[in-house]
N, C-alpha and C positions, 0 to 999 in steps of 0.2 A: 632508627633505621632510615637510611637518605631513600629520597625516592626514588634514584639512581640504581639503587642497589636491587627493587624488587622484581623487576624482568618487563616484558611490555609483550611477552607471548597472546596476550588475549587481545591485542591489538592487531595482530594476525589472522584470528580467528574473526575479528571485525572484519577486516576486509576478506574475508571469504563470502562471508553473506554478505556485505555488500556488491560483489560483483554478482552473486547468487540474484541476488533485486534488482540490478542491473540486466541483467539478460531475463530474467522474469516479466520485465516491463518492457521492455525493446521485442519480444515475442506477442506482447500482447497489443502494442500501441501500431503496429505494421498496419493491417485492417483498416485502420482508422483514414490513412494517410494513401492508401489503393483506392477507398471509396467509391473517388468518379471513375476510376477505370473500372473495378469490377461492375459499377453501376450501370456502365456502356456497354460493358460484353454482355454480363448476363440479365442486362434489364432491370436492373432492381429498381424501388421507388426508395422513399422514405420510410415505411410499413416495413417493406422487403431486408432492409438494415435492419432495422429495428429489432426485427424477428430475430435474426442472426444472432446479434447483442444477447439479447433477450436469453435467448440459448445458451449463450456463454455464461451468464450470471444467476441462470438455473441451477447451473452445471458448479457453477461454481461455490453459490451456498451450499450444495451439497456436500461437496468435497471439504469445503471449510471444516462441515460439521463431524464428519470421518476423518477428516486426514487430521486433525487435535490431538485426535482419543487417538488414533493409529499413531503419530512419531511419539507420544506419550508411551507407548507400548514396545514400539519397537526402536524408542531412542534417535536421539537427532543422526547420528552418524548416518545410520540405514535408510532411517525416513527421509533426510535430507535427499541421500540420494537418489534414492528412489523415484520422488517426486520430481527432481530434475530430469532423471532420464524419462521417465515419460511424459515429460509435458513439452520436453525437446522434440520430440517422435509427433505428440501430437501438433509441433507448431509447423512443422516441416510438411505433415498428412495434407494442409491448406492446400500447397501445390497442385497435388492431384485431383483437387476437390475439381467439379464439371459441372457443379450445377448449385440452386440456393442449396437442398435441402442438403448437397455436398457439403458444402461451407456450414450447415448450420452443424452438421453431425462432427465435422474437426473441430467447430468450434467449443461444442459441448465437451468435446475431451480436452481441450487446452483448458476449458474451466474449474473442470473435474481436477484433474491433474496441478493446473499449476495453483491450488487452493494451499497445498502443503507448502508453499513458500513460509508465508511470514508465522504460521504456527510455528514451525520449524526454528526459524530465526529469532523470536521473540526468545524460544526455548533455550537458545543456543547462548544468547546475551543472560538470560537468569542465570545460566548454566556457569558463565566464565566472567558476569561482573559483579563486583557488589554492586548494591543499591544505590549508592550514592554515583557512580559512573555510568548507571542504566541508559539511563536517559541520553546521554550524551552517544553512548553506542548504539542506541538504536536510534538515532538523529545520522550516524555517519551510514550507517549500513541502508538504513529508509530515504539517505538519500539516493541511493542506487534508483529510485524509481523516477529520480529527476535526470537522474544521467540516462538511464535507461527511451526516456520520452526525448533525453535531447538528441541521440541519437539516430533516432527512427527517423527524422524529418530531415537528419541532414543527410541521410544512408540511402534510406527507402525509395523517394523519388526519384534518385538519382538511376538507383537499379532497374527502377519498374522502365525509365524512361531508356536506358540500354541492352539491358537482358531482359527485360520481361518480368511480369507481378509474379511470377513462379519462384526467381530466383530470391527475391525478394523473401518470400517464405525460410526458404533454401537456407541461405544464408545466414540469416537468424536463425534459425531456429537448430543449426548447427552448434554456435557458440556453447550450447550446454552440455554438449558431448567433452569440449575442452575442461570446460571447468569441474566436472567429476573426475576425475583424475588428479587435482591439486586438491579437491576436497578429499579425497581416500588417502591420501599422500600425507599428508598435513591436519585432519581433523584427527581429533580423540575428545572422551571426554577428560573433565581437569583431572580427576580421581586415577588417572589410566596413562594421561599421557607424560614421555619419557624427556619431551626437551621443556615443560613446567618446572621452574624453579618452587622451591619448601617455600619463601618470602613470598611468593608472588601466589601460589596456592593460598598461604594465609590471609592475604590482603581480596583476595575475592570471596572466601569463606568467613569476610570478620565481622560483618554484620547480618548473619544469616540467626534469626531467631532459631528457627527448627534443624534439627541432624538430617542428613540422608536418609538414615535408618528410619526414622519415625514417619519424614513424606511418604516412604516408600512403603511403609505400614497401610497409610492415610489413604493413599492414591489406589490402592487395591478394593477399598472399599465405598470409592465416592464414583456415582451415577454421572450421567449427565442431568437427569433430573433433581439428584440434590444438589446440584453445583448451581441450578437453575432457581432455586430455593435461598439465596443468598443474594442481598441488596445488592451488594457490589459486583456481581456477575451481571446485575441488570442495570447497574449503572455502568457500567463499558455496551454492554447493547443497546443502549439508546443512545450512549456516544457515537457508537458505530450508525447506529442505523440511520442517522440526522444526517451524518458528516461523510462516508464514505461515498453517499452517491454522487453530491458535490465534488471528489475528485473524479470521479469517472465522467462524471458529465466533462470536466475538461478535456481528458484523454480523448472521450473516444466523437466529441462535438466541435471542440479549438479549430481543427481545420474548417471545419464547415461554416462556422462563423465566421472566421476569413475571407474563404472563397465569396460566401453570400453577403459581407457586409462591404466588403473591401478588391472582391472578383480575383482574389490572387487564384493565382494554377498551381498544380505542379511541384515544381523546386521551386518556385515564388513562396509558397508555405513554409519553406523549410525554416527562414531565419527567424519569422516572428515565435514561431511553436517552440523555437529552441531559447530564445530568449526569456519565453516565460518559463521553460525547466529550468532555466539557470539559472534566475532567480529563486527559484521555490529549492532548488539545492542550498542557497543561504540560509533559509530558511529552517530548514530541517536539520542544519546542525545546530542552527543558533537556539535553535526551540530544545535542542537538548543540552546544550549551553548552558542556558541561563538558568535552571532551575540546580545547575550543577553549582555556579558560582553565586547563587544566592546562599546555600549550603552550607557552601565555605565562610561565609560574611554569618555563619551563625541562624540560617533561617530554619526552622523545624521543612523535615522535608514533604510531608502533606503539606504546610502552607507554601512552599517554596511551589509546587506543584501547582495546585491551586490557584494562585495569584500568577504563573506564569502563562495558564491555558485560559483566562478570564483575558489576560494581555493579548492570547493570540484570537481568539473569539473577538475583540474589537477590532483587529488589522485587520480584518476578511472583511467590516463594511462596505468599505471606499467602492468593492466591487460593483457596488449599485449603483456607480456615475460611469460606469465602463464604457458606455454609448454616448454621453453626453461628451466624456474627453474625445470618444475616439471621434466623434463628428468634426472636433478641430483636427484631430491629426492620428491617424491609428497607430502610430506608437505609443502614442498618449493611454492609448485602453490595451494595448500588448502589456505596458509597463503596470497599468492598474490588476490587468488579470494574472501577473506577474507575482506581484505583491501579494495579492489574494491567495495564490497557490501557495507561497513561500508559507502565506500564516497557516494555510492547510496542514501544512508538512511538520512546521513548528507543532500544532498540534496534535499530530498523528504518534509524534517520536512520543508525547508525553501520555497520551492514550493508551498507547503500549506498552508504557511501563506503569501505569498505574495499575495491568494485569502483576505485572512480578512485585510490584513494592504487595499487592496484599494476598495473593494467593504463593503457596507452597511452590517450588520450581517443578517438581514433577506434576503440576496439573494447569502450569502454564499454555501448555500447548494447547490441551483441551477447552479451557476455560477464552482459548483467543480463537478456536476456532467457533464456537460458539457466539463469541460475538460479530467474529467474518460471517458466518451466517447470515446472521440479523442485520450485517453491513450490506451486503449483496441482497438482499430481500429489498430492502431501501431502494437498491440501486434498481432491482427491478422494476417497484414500483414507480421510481424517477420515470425510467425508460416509457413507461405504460403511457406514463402522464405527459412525457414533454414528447415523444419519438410517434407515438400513436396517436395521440391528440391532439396536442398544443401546437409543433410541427407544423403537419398535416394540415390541420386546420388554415394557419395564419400564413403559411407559402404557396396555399390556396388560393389567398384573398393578394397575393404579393405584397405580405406583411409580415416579413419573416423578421424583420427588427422588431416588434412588439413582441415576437415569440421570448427570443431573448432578455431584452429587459422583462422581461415576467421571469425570465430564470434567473438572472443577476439578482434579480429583489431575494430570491428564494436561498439561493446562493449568500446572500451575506446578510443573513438572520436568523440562519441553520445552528451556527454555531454558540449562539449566545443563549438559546435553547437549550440544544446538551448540554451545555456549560451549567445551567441551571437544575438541569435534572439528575446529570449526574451528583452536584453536590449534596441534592438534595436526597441520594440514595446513599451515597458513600457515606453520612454521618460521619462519626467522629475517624480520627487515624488509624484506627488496630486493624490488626491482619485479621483476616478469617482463622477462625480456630474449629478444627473439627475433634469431636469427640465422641 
């Protein structure tokens, strides 16, 4: 059979959830990039952000930990949607927000709410690839959160600075009202939908060990507690829980490191932040790349895996000289924290599917919200530690650069950690077998 012949429909269904992570991240990165204006209307400190944050990433393990078990139950179609229309609603509430506890209470439902993304997504790739293309589809779709962040900076400011930080909400948080409409239009699953070729059905069900029938047996009968009871559920939550606050610490700090290292304002921010998404979008397809074309050259795909996230666990170093380059030249530490994120991304695509290469597809969802959880729990503790304390403290003393290099160290030794513990949990290759 040419490869011509078997269709490329799930490559559609890629780019649905990639625009999906795209406006998922462009909802959420807005905030970040208002900062000194809401900071100047309604007084906030550093504490005062913080809290906010803090709130969102509450809100947000929560919703991880529901919204799994919930598209698990009510299926990617409905849960997809779902989750988009109310996390749309909640990005747009911002606007009217008047006060902190305002912004802390939208923020808490855009946590809640936008948690069902990458369950959803992850779900939707076990759903429609085989094993062997995982990776790679969830590298194009994950990079939506690089497009998503390069957008914000070059959108946002421009908005806040003509129509007002309202519209700014506004706008964004619009866009996901469009995109449910091309998801109801165009989603089904593979089993159901009418423009799936028979070849191209085959070729996403060829390497699936278990039937539907038997997951669906399976999935009826497993907790979160016994999922919780299984090395490799705890080896993706200590993947998560190392690595995901590491990207948030970008998101929602990058400008503020700017401003404070380098005094940019404004739309002065906007090119260096975008350059480091654009980067980290190389990154996130290539990291699901390469474990694809090692495959092909014959690599077993736990070691193709394996040897690809240990690869990208070493390119997140360099971030530890971030401030020494950028003292010669701040594109010098744009390009270095660039790099950084890119290897972030590379390793998120493959985090993600090390959920579907070993658990059943119907408990995929569950099983990544579970470890979003533990990812956002991290992230909060980050926040405690660098936004409450470290902060605080050293822009105190007007030593906000030692704050940072303490984070950059933190930042690029995170990963080689996971890297270590998950191996050490995952053991050998087989799937989870429930019985």
């Amino acid at each position: 059979m040419q490869q011509t012949d078997i269709g490329k429909y799930r490559w559609t269904i890629c780019s649905l959830i990639f625009f999906a992570t795209t406006i998922n991240y462009l909802d959420r990165a807005v905030i970040s990039l208002l900062k000194s204006s809401l900071s100047a209307e309604f007084k906030w400190n550093d504490g005062d952000y913080a809290n906010i944050e803090i709130a969102f990433k509450v809100s947000y393990a929560l919703g991880m930990l529901g919204a799994g078990r919930l598209i698990d139950k009510l299926g990617t179609k409905i849960g997809y949607l779902l989750s988009t229309l109310l996390w749309s609603i909640a990005a747009i509430a911002h606007a009217f927000s008047n006060s902190t506890f305002g912004f802390g209470i939208a923020r808490s439902a855009l946590g809640i709410t936008e948690a069902g993304n990458f369950p959803a997504a992850i779900k939707t790739v076990a759903e429609w690839f085989p094993k062997k293309e995982r990776a790679l589809a969830t590298g194009i779709f994950n990079s939506g959160t690089n497009i998503g962040a390069i957008i914000a900076p070059l959108t946002v400011p421009w908005i806040n600075v003509h129509w007002g930080w309202q519209w700014a909400f506004i706008l964004t948080g619009s866009l996901g009202f469009i995109w449910l409409i091309f998801w109801w239009v165009l989603y089904e699953v593979p089993a159901k939908h009418k423009k799936l070729s028979q070849n191209e059905f085959e070729l996403i069900h060829a390497d699936s060990s278990q039937t539907k029938v038997e997951e669906e047996i399976q999935v009826q009968n497993v907790s979160w507690i016994r999922l919780m009871g299984f090395r490799q559920t705890w080896a993706v939550v200590f993947g998560k829980f190392l690595t995901d606050p590491i990207w948030w610490f970008y998101l929602f700090w990058l400008p503020d490191f700017l401003e404070s290292e380098y005094h940019l304002k404004g739309i002065e921010i906007g090119l260096p932040v975008a350059m480091v998404y654009t980067l980290s979008t190389f990154g996130s397809i290539g990291g699901g790349w390469l474990p694809l074309h090692l495959t092909k050259n014959n690599w077993p795909l736990f070691k193709a895996r394996k040897f690809s996230m240990l690869l990208y666990a070493f390119c997140v170093l360099p971030i530890v000289f971030a401030q020494l380059l950028g003292s010669l030249h701040m594109w010098l530490a744009v390009l270095v924290i660039g790099f950084a994120a890119a290897a972030h991304q590379a390793w998120s695509a493959n985090m993600y599917t090390v959920v579907s290469d070993r658990f059943p597809k119907m408990l995929v969802g569950s099983v990544i919200g579970i470890a979003g959880m533990f990812g956002a729990i991290g992230g909060i503790f980050l926040s405690l530690f660098v936004q409450k304390s470290l902060f605080v403290h050293y822009r105190a003393l007007n030593q906000i650069e030692t704050a940072y290099y303490i984070m950059f160290i933190i930042s690029g030794t995170a990963y080689l950690l996971a890297w270590v513990l998950m191996q050490t949990l995952l053991g050998k290759k087989e799937e989870v077998v429930f019985k």
